[in-house]
C-alpha positions as CSV (number, residue, x, y, z in Angstrom):
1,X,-34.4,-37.8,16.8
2,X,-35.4,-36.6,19.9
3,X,-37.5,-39.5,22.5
4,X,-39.6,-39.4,25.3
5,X,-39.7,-41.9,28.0
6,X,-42.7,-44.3,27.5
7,X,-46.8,-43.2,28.1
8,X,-46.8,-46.5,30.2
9,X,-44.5,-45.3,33.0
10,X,-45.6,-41.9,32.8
11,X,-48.6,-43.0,33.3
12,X,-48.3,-44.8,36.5
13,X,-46.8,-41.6,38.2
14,X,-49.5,-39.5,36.8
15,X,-52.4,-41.4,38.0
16,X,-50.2,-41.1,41.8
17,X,-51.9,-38.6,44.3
18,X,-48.0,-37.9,45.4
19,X,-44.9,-38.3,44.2
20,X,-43.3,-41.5,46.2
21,X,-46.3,-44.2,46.8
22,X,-47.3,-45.1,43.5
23,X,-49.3,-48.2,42.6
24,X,-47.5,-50.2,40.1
25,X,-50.4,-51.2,38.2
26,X,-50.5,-51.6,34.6
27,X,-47.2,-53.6,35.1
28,X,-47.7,-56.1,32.3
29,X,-48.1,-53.1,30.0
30,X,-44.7,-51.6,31.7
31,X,-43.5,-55.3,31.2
32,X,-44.9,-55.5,27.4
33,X,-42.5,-52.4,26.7
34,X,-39.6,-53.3,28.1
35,X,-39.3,-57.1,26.5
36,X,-37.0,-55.8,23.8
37,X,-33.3,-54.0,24.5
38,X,-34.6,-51.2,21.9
39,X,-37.2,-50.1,24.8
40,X,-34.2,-49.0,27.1
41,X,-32.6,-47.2,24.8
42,X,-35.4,-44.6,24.4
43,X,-36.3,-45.0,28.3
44,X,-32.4,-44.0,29.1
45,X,-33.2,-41.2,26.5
46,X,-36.2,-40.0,27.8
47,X,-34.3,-40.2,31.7
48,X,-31.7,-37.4,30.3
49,X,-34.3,-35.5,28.5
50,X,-36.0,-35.1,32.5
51,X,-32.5,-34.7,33.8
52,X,-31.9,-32.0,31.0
53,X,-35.4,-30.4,32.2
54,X,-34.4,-30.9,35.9
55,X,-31.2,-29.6,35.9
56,X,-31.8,-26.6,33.4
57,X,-35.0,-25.2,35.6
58,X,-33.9,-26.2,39.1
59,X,-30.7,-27.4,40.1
60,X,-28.3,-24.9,38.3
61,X,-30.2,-21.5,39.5
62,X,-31.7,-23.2,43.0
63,X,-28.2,-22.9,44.8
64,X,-27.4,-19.6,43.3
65,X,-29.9,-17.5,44.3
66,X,-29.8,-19.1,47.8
67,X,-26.1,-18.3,47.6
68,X,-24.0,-14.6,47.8
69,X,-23.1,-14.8,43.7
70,X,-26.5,-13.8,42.3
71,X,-28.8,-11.1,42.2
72,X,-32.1,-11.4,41.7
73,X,-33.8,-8.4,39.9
74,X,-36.3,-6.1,42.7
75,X,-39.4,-7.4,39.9
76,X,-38.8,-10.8,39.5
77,X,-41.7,-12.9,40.6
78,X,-39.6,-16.0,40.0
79,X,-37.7,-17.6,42.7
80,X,-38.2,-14.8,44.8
81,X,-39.1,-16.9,48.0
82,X,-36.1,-18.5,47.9
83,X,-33.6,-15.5,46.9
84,X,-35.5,-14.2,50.8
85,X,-35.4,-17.5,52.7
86,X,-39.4,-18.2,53.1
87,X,-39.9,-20.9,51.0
88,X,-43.2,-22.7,52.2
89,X,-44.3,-25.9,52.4
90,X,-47.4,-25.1,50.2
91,X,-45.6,-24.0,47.2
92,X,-46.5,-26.9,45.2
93,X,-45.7,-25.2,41.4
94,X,-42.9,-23.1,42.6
95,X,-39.0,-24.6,44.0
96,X,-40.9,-26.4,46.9
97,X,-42.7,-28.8,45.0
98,X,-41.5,-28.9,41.7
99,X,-37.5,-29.7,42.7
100,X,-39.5,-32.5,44.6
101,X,-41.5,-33.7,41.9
102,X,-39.3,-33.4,39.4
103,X,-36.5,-35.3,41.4
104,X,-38.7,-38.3,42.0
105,X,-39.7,-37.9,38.6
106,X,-36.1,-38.9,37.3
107,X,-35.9,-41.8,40.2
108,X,-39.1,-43.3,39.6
109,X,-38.0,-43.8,35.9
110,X,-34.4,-44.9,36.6
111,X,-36.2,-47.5,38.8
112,X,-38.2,-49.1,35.6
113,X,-34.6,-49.2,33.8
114,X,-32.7,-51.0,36.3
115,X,-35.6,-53.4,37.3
116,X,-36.4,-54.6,33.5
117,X,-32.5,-54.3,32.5
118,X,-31.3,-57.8,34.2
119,X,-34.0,-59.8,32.6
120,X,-32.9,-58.4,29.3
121,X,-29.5,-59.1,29.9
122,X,-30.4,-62.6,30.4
123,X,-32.5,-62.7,27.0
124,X,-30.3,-61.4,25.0
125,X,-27.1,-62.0,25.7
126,X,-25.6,-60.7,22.1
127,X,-26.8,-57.0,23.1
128,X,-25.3,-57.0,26.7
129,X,-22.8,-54.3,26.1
130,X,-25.3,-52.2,25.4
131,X,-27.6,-53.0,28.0
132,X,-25.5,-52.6,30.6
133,X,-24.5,-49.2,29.3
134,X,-27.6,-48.3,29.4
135,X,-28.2,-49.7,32.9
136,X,-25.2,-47.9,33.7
137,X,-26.9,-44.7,32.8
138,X,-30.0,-45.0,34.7
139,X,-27.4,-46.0,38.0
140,X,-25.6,-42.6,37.1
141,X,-28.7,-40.4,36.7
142,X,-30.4,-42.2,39.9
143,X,-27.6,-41.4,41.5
144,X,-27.1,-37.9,40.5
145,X,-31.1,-37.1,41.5
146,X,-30.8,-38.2,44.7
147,X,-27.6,-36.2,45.7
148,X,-29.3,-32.9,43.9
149,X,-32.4,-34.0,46.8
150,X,-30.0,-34.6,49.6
151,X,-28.7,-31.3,49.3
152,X,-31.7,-29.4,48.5
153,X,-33.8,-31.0,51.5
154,X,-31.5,-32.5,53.8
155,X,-28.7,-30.8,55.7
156,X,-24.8,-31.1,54.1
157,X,-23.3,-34.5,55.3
158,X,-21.4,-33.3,58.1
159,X,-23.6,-31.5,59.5
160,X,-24.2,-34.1,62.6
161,X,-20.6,-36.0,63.4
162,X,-22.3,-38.9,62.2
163,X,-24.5,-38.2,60.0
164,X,-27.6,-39.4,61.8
165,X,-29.6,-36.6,60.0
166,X,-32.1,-37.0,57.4
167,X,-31.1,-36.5,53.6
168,X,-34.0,-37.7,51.4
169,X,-35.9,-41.1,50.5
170,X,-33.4,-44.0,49.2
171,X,-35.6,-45.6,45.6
172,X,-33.8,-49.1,44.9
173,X,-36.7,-50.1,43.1
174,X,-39.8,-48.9,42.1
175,X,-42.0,-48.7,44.7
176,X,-45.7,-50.3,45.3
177,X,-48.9,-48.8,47.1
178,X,-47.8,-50.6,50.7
179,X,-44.0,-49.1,51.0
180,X,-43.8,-47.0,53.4
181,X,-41.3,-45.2,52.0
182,X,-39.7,-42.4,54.5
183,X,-36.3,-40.5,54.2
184,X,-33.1,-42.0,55.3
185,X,-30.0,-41.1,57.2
186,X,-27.5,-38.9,55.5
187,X,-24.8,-42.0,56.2
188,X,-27.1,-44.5,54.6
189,X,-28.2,-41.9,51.6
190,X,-24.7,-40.9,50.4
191,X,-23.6,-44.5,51.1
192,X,-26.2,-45.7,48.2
193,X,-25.2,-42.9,45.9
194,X,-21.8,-43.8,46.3
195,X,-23.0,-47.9,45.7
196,X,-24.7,-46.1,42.7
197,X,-21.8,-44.8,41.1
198,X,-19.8,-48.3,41.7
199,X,-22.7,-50.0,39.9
200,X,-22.4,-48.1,37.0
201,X,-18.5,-48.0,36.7
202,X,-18.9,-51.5,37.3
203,X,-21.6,-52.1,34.1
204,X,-20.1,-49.7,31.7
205,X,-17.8,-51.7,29.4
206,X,-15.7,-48.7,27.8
207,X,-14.0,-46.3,30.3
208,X,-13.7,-43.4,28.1
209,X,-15.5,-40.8,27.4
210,X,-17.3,-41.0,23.8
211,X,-20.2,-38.6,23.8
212,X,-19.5,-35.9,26.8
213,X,-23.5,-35.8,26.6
214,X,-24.3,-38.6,28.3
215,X,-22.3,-40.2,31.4
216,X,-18.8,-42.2,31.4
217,X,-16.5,-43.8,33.9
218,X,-15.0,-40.5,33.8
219,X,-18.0,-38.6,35.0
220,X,-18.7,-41.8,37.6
221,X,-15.3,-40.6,39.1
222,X,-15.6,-37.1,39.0
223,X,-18.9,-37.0,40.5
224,X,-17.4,-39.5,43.6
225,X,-15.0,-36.5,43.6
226,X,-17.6,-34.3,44.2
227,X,-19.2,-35.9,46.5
228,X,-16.6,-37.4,49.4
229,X,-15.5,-33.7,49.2
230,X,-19.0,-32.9,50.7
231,X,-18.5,-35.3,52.8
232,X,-15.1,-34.3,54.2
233,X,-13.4,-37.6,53.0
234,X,-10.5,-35.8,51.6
235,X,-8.6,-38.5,50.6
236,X,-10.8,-40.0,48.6
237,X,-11.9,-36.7,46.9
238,X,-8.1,-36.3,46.1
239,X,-7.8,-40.2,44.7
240,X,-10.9,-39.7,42.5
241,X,-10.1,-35.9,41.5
242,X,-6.3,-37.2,40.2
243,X,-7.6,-40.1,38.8
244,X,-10.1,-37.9,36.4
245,X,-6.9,-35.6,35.8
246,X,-4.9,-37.8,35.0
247,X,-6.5,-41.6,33.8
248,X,-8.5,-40.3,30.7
249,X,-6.7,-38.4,28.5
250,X,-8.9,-35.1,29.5
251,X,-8.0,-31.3,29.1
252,X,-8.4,-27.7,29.9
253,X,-10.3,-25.9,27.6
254,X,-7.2,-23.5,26.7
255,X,-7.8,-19.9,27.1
256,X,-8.8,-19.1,23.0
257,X,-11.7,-22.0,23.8
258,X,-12.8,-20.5,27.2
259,X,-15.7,-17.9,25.9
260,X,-16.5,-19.9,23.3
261,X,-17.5,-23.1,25.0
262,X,-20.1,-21.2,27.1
263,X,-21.5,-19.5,24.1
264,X,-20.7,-21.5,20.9
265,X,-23.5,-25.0,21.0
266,X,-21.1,-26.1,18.8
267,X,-18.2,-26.0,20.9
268,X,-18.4,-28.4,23.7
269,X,-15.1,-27.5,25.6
270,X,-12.4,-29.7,25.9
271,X,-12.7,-30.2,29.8
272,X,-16.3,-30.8,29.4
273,X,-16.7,-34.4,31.5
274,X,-20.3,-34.0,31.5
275,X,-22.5,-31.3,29.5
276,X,-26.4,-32.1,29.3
277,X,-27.8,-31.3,25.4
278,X,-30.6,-29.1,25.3
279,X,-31.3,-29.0,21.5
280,X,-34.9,-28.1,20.7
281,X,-35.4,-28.2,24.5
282,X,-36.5,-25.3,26.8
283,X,-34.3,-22.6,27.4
284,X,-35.0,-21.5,31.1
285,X,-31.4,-20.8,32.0
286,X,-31.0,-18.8,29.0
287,X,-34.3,-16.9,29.6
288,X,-33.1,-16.3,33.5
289,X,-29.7,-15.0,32.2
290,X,-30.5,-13.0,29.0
291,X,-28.2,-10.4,28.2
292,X,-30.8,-8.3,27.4
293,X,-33.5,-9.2,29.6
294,X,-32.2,-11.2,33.0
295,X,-34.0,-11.8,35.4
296,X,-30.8,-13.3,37.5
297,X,-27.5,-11.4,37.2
298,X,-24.2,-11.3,39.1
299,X,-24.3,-10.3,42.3
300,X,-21.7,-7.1,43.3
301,X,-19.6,-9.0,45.6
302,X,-19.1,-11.4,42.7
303,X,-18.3,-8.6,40.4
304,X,-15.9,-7.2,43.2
305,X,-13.7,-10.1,43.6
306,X,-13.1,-9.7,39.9
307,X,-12.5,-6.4,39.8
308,X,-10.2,-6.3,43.2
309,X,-7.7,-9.5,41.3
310,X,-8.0,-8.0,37.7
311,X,-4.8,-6.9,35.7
312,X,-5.1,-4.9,32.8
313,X,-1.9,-6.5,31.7
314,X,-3.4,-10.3,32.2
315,X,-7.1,-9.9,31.7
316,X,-9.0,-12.5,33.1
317,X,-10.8,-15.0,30.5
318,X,-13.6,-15.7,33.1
319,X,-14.3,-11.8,33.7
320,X,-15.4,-11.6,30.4
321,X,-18.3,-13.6,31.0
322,X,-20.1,-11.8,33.5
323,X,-19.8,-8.2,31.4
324,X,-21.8,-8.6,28.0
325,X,-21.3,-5.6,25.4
326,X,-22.5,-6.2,21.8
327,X,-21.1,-3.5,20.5
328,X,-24.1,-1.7,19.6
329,X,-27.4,-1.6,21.8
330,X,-26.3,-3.0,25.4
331,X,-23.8,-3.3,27.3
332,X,-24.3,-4.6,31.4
333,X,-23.3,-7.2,33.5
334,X,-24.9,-10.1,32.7
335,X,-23.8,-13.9,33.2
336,X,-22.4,-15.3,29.7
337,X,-22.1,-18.7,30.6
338,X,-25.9,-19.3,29.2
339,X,-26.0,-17.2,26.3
340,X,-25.3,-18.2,22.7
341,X,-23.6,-15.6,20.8
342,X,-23.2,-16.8,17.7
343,X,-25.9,-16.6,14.5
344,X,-27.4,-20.0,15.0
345,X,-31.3,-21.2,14.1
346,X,-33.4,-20.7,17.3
347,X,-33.8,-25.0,17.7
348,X,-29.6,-24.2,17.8
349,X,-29.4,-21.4,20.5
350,X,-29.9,-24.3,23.1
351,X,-28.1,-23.8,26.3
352,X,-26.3,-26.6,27.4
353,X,-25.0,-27.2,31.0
354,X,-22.1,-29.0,32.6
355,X,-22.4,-30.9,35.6
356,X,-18.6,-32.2,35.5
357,X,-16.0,-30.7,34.1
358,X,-12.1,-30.6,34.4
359,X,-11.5,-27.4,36.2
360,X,-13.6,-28.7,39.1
361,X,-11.7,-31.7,39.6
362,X,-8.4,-29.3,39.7
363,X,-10.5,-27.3,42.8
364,X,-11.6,-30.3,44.3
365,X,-7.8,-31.6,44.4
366,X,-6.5,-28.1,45.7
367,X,-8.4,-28.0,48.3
368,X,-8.0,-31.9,49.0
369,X,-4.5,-31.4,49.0
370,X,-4.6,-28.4,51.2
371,X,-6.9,-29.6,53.9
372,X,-4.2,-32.9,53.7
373,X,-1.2,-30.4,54.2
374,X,-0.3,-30.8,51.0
375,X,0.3,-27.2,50.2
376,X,2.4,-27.1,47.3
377,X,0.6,-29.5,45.3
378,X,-2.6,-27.6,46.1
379,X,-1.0,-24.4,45.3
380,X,0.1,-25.8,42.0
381,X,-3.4,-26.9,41.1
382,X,-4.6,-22.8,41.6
383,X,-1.3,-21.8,39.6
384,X,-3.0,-23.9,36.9
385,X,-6.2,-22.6,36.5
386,X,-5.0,-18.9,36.8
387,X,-2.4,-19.5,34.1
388,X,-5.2,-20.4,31.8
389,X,-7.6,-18.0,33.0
390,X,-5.0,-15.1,32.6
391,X,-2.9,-16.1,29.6
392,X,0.9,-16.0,32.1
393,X,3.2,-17.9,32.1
394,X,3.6,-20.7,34.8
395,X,6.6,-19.5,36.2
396,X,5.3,-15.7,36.8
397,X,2.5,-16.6,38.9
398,X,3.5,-16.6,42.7
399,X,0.6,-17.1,45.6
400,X,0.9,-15.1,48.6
401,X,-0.1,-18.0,51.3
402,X,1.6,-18.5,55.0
403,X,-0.2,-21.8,55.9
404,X,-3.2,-23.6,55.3
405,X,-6.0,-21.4,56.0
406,X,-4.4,-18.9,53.6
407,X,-4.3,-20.8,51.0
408,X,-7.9,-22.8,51.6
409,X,-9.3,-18.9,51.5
410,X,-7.4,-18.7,47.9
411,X,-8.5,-22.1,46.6
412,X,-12.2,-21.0,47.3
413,X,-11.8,-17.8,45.4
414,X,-10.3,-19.3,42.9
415,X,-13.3,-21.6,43.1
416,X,-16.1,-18.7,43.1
417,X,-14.3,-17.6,39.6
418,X,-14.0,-20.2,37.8
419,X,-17.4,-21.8,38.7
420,X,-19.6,-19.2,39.6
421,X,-23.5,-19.5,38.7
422,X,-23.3,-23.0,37.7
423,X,-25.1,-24.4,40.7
424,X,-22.4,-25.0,43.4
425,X,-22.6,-21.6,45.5
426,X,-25.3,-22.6,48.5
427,X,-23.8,-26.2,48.6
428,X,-19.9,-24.4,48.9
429,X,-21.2,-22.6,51.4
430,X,-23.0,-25.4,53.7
431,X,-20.8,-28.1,53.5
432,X,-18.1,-26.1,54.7
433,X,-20.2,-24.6,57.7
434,X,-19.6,-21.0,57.0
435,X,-22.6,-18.3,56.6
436,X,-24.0,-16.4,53.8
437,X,-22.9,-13.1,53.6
438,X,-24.3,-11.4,50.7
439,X,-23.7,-7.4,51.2
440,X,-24.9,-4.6,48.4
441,X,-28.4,-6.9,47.5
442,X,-32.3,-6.6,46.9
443,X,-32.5,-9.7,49.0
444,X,-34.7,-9.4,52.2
445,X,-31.6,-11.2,53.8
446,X,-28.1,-10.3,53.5
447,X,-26.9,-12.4,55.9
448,X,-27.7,-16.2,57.5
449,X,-25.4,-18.1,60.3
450,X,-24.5,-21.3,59.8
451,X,-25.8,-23.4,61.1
452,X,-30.0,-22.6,60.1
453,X,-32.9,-24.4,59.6
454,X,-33.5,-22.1,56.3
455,X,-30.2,-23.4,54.1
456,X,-32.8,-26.3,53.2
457,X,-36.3,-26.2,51.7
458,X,-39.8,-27.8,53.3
459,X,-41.0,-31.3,52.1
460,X,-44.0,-29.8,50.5
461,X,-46.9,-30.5,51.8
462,X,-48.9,-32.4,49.0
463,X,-46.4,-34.9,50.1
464,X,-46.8,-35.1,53.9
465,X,-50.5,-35.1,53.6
466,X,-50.4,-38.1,51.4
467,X,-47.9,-39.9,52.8
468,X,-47.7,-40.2,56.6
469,X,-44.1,-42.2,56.5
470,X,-42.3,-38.9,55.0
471,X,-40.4,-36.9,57.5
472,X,-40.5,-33.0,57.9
473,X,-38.0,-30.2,57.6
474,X,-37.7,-28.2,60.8
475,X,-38.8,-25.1,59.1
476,X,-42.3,-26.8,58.0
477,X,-45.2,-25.9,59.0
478,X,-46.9,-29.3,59.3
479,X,-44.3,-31.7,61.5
480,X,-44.5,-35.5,61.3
C-alpha cells in the first residue's frame, strides 16, 4: 500500500513562512510518532514518495531544457524561462521556487529520520537491522537532495580552484527558529554529501541490491562515482565506478531488453542500480514527453549525432527511442524513455526513472580512465556500450582516437547517446567548463560561454526576504 510521510512533520514545515527556519514545535507530537520502529518505516516511505515527486517534476527535465539535447515546443508555457535563461527570483510556483521547496522538503524530512533513528536503535535493539536500513535511506536521499541543490543553485565544484564558492545550505539536523542557517562552501557541501553516503554504507547491513527501488550499497557507490567525477577526483570516480562494475554481480541490460526497460513498468532493466517507482503517482515526465502530445522533444543536434554515427547494417538500439511510430496514427520524434507502450491499466502506465544505472558507471570509468591516460581501458569501456547498443561483435568495433582529447570527445558522445534526457545534460556541460551550444532551436538563446552567472538559478526571493542569513545568486535581483 502506498504511505505518506506523517501530518505531524508536514505540519511543522507548513505552518513555516520559508522553507529553512522552521520552528520545531509540536515536537512531542513528532516525538509521540516516532517511539515505535514501525513509524520510520512509513516516514522512509513517504521520503521516496517526495523524492519520486522531486525527481519526476524537477530534476530529470530541469538540466535538459537548460542543456543543447531538448527542445522545447514554441507554445509551451512550461519551463519556458528556463529553456531562455531568465529565470527570476520571484517565480515562487515555477523552477525557482519549487526545486527549492521541494528540495528542502525531502531534507527537512530526512532530518526527523536520522534524529529519532538512534534513540530507536537503542530501544529496540532486536529491530536494529532494520532501523539502520532505514536510517541508511534517509542518509542516501539527504544526500542525493542536497547534490540535486548544489548543482541547480550553486556553481559545479571546480568552478573556483578551491572551491570557496557557495553550493547550498548543509541540514545535519532539523533546524529550530534561531539557526541561522546560510549556504555553505562547495568544499564543505560535497564533503557532507560524501560523509552522507559513508553513513549510509556504513548502516546498511546487506551490500546487495534487493529491491532496485529503493537505495543499496551499490547505489551508495555509484552515486560517489558520480559525484568525485564532478569534482574532478578522477581516481576516486574510477575506484568507485569499477567497484559498482565489478563487486555486485550487476549487468547490462542486453540489447533485446534495451526498449523494453524504458517502456515496459514491468521490466526493470538489468543495469538498473537505482529506478524510483511511480505506481499510482503523477506522471509529469510522461505528460512532458508524450508521443502524441510533448511538450519537450529531442533537440536536432541530438537527433544529428544519431543520424551522422547510424549504420543501416548495425541499427542503433538507443536511436529507436527518440523516433516513436505506432504503426497507425503517428509517427515523430519523440523521447521513448518515458513512455509505456504496452496495454497496461492507467495506475500501471507509471513512469519510472533511474537515477543510477550501469551504463553510467561504464562512462564515468571511460572517461576516468581517459583523463588518467589510461586510454585503452577507457576505449574498451566505449567498445562495450556500442557493442550492446549496436548488436556487433566486440572484435569488429575499432575507435578512431590519436590521444586523449580524441577520445575524451568520443567518451562524451558516447555519453550524450546513451543517457540523453535523463537529467545529466546542463551538469555535463558545467562541470566540464565548456559552453552551450544549442544550434537549429526555438530557444531565445542558442548559445552561453562558460563560464555565466545564468548556468544556475536565483534563491527565490520568498526565501531571502524571510531569511536574512541566506546568500544570493549573482543573477538575483535582491543581493544579500
Amino acid at each position: 500500500m502506498k504511505k505518506h510521510i506523517s501530518f505531524a512533520i508536514m505540519a511543522i514545515m507548513a505552518a513555516s513562512c520559508n522553507f529553512l527556519e522552521v520552528e520545531h514545535t509540536g515536537k512531542s507530537d513528532i516525538g509521540t510518532f516516532f517511539s515505535e520502529p514501525d513509524a520510520l518505516n512509513s516516514a522512509v516511505t513517504g521520503l521516496y514518495n517526495l523524492t519520486y515527486s522531486f525527481q519526476d517534476h524537477y530534476m530529470i527535465i530541469y538540466p535538459e531544457v537548460t542543456g543543447d539535447l531538448a527542445e522545447l515546443s514554441a507554445t509551451s508555457k512550461l519551463w519556458t524561462s528556463q529553456f531562455n535563461y531568465i529565470s527570476l527570483e520571484s517565480e515562487e510556483s515555477d523552477a525557482v521556487g519549487r526545486i527549492w521547496k521541494d528540495g528542502h522538503e525531502i531534507l527537512l524530512n530526512a532530518c526527523e529520520i536520522t534524529e529519532y533513528g538512534p534513540e530507536l536503535l537503542k530501544r529496540f535493539p532486536a529491530r536494529s537491522a532494520e532501523i539502520k536500513n532505514n536510517m541508511a535511506n534517509a542518509h542516501f536521499l539527504r544526500a542525493l537532495a542536497t547534490f540535486d541543490l548544489a548543482l541547480v543553485y550553486g556553481q559545479t565544484y571546480t568552478y573556483t580552484p578551491d572551491a570557496s564558492h557557495l553550493a547550498t545550505a548543509v541540514l545535519r539536523r532539523f533546524p529550530n527558529l534561531n539557526d541561522r542557517i546560510s549556504r555553505s562552501s562547495a568544499l564543505d557541501t560535497y564533503g557532507f554529501i560524501l560523509s552522507e553516503l559513508e553513513t549510509a554504507i556504513s548502516l546498511w547491513e546487506n551490500d546487495r541490491i534487493k529491491d532496485v527501488n529503493y537505495a543499496s550499497v551499490p547505489a551508495a557507490k555509484a552515486l560517489m562515482a558520480r559525484i568525485y567525477l564532478y569534482m574532478g577526483d578522477y581516481e576516486n570516480a574510477f575506484i568507485y565506478s569499477d567497484s559498482v562494475i565489478k563487486d555486485y554481480g550487476i549487468e547490462l541490460s542486453p540489447r533485446e531488453e534495451y526498449f523494453k526497460m524504458f517502456c515496459d513498468p514491468s521490466v526493470n532493466g538489468k543495469e538498473a542500480i537505482l529506478r524510483l517507482n511511480g505506481y499510482d503517482a503523477g506522471t509529469y515526465l510522461g505528460n512532458a514527453y508524450d508521443a502524441h502530445t510533448a511538450y519537450i522533444y529531442p533537440s536536432e543536434k541530438l537527433k544529428n549525432i544519431f543520424s551522422q554515427d547510424s549504420s543501416s547494417d548495425y541499427p542503433d538500439i538507443r536511436e529507436l527511442l527518440i523516433s516513436y511510430d505506432d504503426g497507425a496514427s503517428y509517427s515523430g520524434g519523440n523521447c521513448m524513455k518515458y513512455t509505456v507502450t504496452t496495454d497496461v491499466s492507467e495506475r500501471d502506465k507509471h513512469y519510472d526513472p533511474f537515477i543510477l544505472r550501469l551504463s553510467e558507471m561504464y562512462l564515468i570509468r571511460a572517461e576516468a580512465n581517459c583523463r588518467s591516460g589510461n586510454l585503452k581501458d577507457a576505449a574498451d569501456d566505449i567498445i562495450t556500450l556500442q557493442a550492446r547498443a549496436t548488436g556487433m561483435d566486440r572484435a569488429g568495433i575499432s575507435l578512431a582516437y590519436s590521444n586523449a582529447e580524441e577520445l575524451d570527445a568520443l567518451i562524451m558522445r558516447e555519453r550524450i547517446k546513451e543517457l540523453y534526457l535523463e537529467g545529466h545534460r546542463l551538469f555535463d556541460i558545467t562541470r566540464r567548463h565548456e559552453s552551450l551550444e544549442r544550434g537549429e532551436t526555438n530557444s531565445s538563446v542558442r548559445t552561453l560561454s562558460y563560464p555565466d552567472d545564468r548556468f544556475i538559478l536565483p534563491i527565490p526571493l520568498v526565501e531571502l526576504e524571510s531569511n536574512k542569513a541566506m546568500q544570493s545568486n549573482p543573477i538575483n535581483s535582491t543581493q544579500q
